[in-house]
C-alpha positions in Angstrom: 61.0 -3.1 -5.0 61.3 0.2 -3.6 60.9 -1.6 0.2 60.0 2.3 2.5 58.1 3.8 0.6 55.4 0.5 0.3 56.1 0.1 4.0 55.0 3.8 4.5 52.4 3.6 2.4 51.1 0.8 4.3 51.6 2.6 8.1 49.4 5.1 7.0 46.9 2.9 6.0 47.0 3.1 2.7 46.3 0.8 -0.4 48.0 1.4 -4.0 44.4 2.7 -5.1 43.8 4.7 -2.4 47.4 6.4 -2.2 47.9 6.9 -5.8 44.4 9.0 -6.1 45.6 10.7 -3.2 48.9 11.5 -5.0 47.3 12.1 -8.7 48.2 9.3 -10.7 46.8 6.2 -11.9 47.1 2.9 -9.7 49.5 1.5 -12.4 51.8 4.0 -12.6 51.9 4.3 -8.8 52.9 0.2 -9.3 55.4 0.7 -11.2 57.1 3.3 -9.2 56.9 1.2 -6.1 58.1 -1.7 -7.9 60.8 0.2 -9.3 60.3 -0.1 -13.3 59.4 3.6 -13.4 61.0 6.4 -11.8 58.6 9.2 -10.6 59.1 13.0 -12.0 59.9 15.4 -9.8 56.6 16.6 -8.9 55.0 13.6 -8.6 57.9 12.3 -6.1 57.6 15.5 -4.0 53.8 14.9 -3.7 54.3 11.7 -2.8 57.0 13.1 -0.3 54.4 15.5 1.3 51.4 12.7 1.3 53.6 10.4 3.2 55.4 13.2 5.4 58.9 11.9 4.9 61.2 14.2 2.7 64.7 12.5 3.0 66.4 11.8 -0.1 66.1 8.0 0.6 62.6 7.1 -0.1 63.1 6.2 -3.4 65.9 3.6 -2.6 65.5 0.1 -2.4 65.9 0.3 1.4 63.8 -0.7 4.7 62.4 2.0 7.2 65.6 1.7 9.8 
């Protein structure tokens, strides 16, 4: 589980549906990339990146929001 980037998700409000048509993907795929069986391609990550207003290299980790 990628742990910051659901727990941003979630400060902004956010559901999987809601974030991933925000983002331009499907709901699945945005599940799997949150769950951590897909990685996200570059331009999808720095969407996601710019959506969420975090751009460290981190958010893709399996980290907490310190």
């Amino acid at each position: 589980m990628r742990t910051k980037l659901v727990e941003l998700r979630k400060m902004q409000g956010f559901t999987q549906y809601t974030f991933a048509a925000a983002v331009g993907t499907s709901r699945s795929h945005y599940g799997q990339i949150e769950t951590g069986d897909k990685s996200p391609s570059f331009r999808l990550s720095r969407r996601i990146k710019k959506q969420l207003g975090y751009y460290a290299d981190d958010l893709f980790d399996n980290t907490s929001i310190p």
